[in-house]
C-alpha positions as CSV (number, residue, x, y, z in Angstrom):
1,X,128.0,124.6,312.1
2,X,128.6,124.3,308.7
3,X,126.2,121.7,306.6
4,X,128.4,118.8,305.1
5,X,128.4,118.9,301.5
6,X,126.8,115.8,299.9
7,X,125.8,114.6,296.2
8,X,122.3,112.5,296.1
9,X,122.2,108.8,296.3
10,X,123.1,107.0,293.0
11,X,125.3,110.2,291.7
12,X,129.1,110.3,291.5
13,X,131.7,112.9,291.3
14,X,135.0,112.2,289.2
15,X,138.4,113.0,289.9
16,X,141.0,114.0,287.5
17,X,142.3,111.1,286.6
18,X,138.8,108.6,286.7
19,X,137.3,111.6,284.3
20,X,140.4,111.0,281.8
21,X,140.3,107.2,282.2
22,X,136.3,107.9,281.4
23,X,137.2,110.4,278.5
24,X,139.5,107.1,277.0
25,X,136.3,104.6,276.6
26,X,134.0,107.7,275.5
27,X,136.7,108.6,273.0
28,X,137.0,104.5,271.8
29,X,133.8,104.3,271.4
30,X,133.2,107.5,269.1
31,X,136.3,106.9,267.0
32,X,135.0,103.1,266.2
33,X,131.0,104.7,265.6
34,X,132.3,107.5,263.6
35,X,135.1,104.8,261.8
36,X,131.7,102.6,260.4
37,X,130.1,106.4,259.5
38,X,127.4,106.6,263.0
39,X,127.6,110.6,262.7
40,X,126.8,112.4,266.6
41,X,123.8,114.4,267.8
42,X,122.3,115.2,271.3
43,X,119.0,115.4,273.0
44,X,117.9,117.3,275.7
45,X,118.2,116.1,279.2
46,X,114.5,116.7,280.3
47,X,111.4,115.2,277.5
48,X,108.0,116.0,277.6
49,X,106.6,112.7,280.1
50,X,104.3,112.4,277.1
51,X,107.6,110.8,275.2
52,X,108.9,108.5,277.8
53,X,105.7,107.0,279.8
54,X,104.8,103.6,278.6
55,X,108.2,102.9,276.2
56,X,110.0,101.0,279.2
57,X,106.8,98.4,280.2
58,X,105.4,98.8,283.7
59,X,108.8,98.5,285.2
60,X,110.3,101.0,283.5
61,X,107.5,103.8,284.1
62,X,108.1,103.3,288.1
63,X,112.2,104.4,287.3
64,X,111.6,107.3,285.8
65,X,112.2,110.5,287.2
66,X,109.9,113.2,286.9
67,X,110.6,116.8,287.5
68,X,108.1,118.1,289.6
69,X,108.1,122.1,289.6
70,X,109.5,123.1,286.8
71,X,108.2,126.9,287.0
72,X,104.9,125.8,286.7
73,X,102.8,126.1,289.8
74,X,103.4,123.4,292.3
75,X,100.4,121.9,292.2
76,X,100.3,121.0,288.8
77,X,101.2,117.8,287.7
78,X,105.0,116.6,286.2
79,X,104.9,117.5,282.6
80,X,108.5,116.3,281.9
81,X,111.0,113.8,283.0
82,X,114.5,112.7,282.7
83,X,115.7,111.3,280.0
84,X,115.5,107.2,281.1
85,X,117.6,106.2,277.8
86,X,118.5,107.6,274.6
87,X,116.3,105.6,272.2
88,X,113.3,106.9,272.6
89,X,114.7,110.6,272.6
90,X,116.0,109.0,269.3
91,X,112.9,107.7,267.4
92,X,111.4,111.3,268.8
93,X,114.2,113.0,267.5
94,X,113.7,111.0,264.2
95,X,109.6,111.5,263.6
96,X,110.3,115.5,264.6
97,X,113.4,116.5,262.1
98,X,112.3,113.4,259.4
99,X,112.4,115.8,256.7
100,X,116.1,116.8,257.3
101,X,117.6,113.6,257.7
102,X,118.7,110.8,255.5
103,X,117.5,107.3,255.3
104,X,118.7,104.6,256.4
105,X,120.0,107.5,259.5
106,X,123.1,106.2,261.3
107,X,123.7,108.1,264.6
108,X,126.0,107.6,267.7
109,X,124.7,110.1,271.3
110,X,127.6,109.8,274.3
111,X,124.9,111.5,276.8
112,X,123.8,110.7,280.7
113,X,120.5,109.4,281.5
114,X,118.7,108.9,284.5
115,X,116.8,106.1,286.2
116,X,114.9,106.3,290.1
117,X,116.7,102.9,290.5
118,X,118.1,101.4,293.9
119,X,121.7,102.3,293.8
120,X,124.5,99.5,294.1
121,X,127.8,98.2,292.8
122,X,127.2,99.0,288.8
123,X,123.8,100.4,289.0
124,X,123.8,104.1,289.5
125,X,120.6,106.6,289.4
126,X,122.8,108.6,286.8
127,X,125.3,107.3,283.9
128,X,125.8,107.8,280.6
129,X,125.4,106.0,277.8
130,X,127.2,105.2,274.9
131,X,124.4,104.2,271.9
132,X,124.7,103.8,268.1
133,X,121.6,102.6,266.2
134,X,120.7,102.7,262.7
135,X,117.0,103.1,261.5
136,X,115.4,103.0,258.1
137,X,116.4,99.7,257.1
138,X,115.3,95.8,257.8
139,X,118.7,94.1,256.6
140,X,120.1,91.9,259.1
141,X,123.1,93.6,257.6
142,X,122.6,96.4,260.0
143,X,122.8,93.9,263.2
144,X,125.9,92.1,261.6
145,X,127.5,95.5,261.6
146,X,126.8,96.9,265.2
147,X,128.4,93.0,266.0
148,X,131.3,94.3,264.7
149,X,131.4,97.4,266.4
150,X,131.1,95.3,269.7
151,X,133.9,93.2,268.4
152,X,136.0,96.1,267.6
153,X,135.4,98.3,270.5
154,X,135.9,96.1,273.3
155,X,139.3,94.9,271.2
156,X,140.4,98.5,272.0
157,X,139.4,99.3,275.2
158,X,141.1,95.5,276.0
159,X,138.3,93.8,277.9
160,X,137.2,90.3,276.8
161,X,133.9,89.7,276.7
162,X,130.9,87.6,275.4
163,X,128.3,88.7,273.5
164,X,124.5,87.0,273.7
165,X,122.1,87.0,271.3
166,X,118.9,86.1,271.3
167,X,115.6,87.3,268.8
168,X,112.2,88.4,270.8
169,X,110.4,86.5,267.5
170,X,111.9,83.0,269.4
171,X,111.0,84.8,272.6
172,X,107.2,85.3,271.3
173,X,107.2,81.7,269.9
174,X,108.4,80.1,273.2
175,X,105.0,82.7,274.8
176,X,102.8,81.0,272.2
177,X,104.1,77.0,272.2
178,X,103.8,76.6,276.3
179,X,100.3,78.4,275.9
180,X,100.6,81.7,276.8
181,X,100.5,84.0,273.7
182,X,98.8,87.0,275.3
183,X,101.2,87.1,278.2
184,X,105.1,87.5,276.2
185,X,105.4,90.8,278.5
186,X,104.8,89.2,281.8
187,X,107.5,86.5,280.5
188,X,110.2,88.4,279.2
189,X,110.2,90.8,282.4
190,X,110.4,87.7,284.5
191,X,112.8,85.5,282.8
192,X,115.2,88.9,281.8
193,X,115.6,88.7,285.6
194,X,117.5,85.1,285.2
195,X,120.9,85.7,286.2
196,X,120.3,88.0,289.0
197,X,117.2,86.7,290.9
198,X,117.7,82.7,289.8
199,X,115.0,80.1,288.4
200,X,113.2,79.4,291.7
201,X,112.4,83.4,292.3
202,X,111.5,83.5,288.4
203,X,109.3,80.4,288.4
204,X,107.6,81.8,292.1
205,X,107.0,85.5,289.9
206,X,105.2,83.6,287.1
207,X,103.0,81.3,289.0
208,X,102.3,84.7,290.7
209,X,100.5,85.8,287.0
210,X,98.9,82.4,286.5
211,X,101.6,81.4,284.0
212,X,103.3,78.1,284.8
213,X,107.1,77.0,283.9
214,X,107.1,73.3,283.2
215,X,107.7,73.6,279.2
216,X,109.0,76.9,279.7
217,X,112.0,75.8,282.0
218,X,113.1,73.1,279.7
219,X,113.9,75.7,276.6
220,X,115.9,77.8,279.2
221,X,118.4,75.0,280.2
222,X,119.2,73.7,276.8
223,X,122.6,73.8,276.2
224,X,125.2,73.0,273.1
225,X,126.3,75.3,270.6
226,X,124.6,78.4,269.4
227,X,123.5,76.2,265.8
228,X,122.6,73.1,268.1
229,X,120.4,75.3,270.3
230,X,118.8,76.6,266.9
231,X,118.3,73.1,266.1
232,X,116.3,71.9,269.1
233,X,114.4,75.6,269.6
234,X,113.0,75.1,265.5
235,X,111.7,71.8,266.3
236,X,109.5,73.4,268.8
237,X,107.9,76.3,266.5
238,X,106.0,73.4,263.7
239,X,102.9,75.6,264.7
240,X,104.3,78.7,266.0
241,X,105.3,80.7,262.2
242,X,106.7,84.1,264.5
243,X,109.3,81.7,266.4
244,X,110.3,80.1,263.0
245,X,110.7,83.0,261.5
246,X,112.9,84.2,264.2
247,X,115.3,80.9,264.5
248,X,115.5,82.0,260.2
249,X,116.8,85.6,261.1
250,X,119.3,84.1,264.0
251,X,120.4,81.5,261.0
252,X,121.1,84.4,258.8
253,X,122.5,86.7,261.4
254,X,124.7,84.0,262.7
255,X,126.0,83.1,258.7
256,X,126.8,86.4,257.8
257,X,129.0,86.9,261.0
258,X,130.4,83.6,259.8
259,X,131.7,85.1,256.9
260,X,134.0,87.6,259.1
261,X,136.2,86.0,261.3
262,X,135.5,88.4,264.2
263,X,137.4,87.4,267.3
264,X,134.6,87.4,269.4
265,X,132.7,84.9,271.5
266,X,129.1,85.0,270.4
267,X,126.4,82.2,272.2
268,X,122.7,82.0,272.3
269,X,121.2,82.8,274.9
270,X,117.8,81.6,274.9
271,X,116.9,83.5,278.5
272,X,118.0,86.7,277.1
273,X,114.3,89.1,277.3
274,X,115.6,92.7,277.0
275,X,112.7,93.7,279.1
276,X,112.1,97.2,277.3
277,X,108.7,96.5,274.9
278,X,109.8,98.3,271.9
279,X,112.2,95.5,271.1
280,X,111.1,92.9,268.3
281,X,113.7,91.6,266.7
282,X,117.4,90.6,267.3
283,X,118.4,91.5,270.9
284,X,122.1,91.7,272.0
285,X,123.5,91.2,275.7
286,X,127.4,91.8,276.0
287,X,129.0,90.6,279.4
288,X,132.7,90.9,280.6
289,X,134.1,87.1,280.6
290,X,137.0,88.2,283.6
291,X,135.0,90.1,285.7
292,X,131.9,89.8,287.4
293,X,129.4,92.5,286.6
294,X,126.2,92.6,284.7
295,X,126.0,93.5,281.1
296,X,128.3,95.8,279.9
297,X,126.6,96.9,276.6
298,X,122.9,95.6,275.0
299,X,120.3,96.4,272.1
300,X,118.3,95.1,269.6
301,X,115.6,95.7,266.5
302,X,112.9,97.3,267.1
303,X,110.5,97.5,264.4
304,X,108.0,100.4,265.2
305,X,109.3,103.0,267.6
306,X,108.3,106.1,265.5
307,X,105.0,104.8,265.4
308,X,104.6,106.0,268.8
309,X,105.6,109.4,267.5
310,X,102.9,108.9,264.4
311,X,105.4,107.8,262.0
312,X,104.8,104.2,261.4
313,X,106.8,101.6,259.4
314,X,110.4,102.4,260.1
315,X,112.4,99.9,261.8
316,X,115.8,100.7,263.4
317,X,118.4,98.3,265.4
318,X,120.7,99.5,267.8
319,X,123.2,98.9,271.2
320,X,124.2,100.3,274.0
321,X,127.8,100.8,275.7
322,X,127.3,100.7,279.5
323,X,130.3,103.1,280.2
324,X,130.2,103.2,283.9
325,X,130.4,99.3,283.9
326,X,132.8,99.2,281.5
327,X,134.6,101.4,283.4
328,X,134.6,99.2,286.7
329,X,135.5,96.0,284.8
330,X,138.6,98.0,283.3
331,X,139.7,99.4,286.3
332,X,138.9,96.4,288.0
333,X,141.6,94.4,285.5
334,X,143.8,97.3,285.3
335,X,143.2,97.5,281.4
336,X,143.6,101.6,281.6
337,X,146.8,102.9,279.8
338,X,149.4,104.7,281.3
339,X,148.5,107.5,279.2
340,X,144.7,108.0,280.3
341,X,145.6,109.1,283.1
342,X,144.9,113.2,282.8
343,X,147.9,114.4,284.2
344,X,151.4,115.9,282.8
345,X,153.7,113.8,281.8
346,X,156.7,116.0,282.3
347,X,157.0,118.7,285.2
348,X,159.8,121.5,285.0
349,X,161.0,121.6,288.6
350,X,161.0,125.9,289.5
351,X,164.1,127.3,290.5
352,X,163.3,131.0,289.7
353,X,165.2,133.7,288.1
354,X,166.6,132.9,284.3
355,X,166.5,128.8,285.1
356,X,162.9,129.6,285.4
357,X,162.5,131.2,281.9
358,X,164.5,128.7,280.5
359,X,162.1,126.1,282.1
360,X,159.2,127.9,280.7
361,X,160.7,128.0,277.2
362,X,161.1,124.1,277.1
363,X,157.6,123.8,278.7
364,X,156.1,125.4,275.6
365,X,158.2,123.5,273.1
366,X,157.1,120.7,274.2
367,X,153.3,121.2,274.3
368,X,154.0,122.4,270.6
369,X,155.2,119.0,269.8
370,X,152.1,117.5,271.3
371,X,153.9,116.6,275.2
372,X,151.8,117.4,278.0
373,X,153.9,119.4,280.3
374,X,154.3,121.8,283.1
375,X,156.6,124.1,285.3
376,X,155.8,124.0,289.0
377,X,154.7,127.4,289.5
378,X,156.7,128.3,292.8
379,X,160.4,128.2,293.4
380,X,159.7,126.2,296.5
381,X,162.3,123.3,298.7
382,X,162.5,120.5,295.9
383,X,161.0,118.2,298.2
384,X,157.9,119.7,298.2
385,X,158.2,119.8,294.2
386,X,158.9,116.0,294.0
387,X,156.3,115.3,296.5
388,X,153.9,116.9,293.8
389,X,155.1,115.2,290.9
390,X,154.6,112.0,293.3
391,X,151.0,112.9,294.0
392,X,150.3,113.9,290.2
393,X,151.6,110.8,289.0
394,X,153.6,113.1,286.9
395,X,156.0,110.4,284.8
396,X,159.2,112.4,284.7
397,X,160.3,115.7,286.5
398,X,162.9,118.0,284.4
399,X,165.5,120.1,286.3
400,X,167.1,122.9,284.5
401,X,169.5,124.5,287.6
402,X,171.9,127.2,287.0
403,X,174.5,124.5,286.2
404,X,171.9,123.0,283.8
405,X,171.4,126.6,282.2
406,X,175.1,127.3,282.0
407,X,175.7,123.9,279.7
408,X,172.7,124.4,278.0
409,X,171.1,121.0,278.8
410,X,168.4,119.2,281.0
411,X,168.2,116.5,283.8
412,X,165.5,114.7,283.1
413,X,164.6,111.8,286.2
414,X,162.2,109.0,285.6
415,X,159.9,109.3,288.2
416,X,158.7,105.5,287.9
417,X,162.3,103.8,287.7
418,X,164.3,106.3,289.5
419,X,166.8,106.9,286.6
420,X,168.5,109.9,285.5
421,X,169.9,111.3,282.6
422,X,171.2,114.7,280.5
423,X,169.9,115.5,277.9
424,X,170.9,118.9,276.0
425,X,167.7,121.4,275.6
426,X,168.1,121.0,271.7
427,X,167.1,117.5,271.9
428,X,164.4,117.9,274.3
429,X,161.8,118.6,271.7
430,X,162.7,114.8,270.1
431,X,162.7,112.9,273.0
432,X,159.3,111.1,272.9
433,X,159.0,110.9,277.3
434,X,157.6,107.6,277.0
């Protein structure tokens, strides 16, 4: 017996139409990046496990999958691994072609990456991800501007969201005022974990490391607005100078935004960890408000992540576009256009002989005027011709008969509303087939 084809656990095929509904959000996303000048490079799937362990905290390390014969000799310990994100490749990518690039260097990378993760609803072992940093320069200028790339891809794609903001500064004061300065790590991994395992299961994981939550709890459930929350945090920080200094860059992150008038719902989230080490500065969280999921795209500042590579002193900021998630909250609230959808949108029904060349003709005008079209390639029963166009989703079928051919013109039915009309084949080259 034949085995039964499966794909590994965590791993996806696509059909036609989910990889052109895919192909619409990748597309967004570069034309925004490209539109505020993030030019596009690539990485290689596999680095040397000398890059990636100890960039993702203890955590990270255990998701990260290493290949382990890669024409080596079995025995022989993994050398390289899958990429687990595209920042690290980045700063490596950085430190090795430094004297090529420009500074401050603004990139975009649309690439998958890979994590050993438990696979469920919006967590896959493979996705891709849709980044844009910019690294070379300290300006909170360059977080104000990845904000508006938030606000001005998710306007396109449709999908309303909120985005939460938080600095790891406030995060290290918070570590330092409840008396724990030497443990920020083992907070930030715990508390990151907020919304999904709750406050009991985080304050049972601390008290697991010795580290108690009585003042911690209290910053976590302030509430107000994003300047009152500020206000009460900054009181805190009279002898914590790394948390003032990080209420200061919120204050100036949050004024300068100010001055836009971006649509876009933007809170503080003082719970907000980004659990990755390298970050130390601003850190970004963007969640769908109309559908339940987790975040749909986050980043931040990190201030020395070509250090690691032996080139120290450059800081950098970016985000990340969740595209598989953004992908199930669109498709969840049917935000996809009609037009990413892959298919034709007009098929020339096949009735052989000359009505077939004459089909064919029209077929190529139209693809000259930018129409996505198609004959059916058989002269079979129009039923089974319809039934295709039906199971395409093709939007309009176009008959041209032998009395069609003999006036010189073209039935054209609407496949959605059931309507018909003539239309000579002079005029089919203007008619838009919307």
């Amino acid at each position: 017996m034949a085995q039964k084809p499966t794909i590994p656990k965590g791993t996806r095929d696509f059909s036609q139409a989910e990889t052109a509904r895919r192909t619409h959000i990748f597309d967004t996303c570069r034309a925004v990046f490209n539109l505020y000048g993030y030019a596009a490079i690539e990485t290689p799937a596999m680095e040397n496990l000398s890059t990636l362990m100890g960039k993702y905290g203890e955590e990270g390390d255990k998701l990260l999958f290493k290949i382990m014969n890669s024409g080596e000799k079995a025995a022989d310990p993994p050398e390289r691994g899958l990429r687990y994100d595209l920042t690290v490749p980045f700063a490596r990518y950085v430190v090795q072609h430094q004297s090529e690039i420009v500074f401050p260097f603004k990139r975009h990378q649309i690439q998958p990456v890979w994590r050993a993760d438990r696979p469920q609803k919006g967590r896959y072992r493979e996705f891709i991800q849709c980044d844009v940093d910019v690294i070379g320069s300290t300006s909170l200028a360059c977080e104000v501007e990845l904000i508006q790339i938030v606000a001005e891809v998710f306007r396109r794609l449709g999908v309303g969201v909120v985005l939460k903001l938080n600095n790891r500064k406030i995060l290290a004061g918070i570590a330092e005022v409840i008396g724990h300065p030497d443990r920020l790590t083992d907070i930030t991994v715990a508390i990151d974990k907020l919304d999904k395992i709750g406050i009991e299961a985080v304050r049972e994981e601390l008290a697991g490391k010795g580290i108690g939550t009585e003042k911690l709890e209290p910053v976590l459930a302030l509430e107000g607005s994003f300047a009152d929350k500020l206000d009460a945090i900054e009181k805190m920080f009279s002898a914590s100078e790394t948390g003032f200094a990080g209420v200061g860059e919120m204050r100036e992150v949050l004024s300068m935004v100010g001055e836009l008038s971006l649509d876009l719902d933007i809170e503080l989230d003082l719970s907000l960890a980004r659990g990755l080490n390298y970050y130390t500065g601003t850190i970004f969280e963007v969640k769908a408000r109309d559908w339940a999921i987790g975040s749909i795209c986050g980043g931040g500042r990190y201030d020395d992540l070509t250090g690691i590579f032996g080139m120290s002193g450059v800081s950098g900021v970016g985000i990340s576009f969740g595209a598989d998630r953004i992908y199930d909250v669109m498709e969840g609230l049917g935000l996809f256009p009609q037009a990413a959808t892959g298919g034709v949108r007009v098929m020339f029904a096949n009735f052989g002989g000359e009505c077939m060349l004459q089909a064919m003709r029209l077929v190529s005008e139209l693809r000259s005027s930018g129409i996505a079209a198609e004959l059916y390639p058989d002269p079979a029963k129009m039923k089974r011709q319809m039934e295709y166009a039906n199971r395409r989703g093709v939007l309009f079928v176009a008959i041209v008969g032998e009395d069609e051919l003999a006036a010189g013109t073209v039935t054209v039915k609407n496949m959605v509303t059931g309507e018909q009309q003539t239309i000579t084949s002079d005029e089919i080259r203007n008619t838009s087939f919307n």
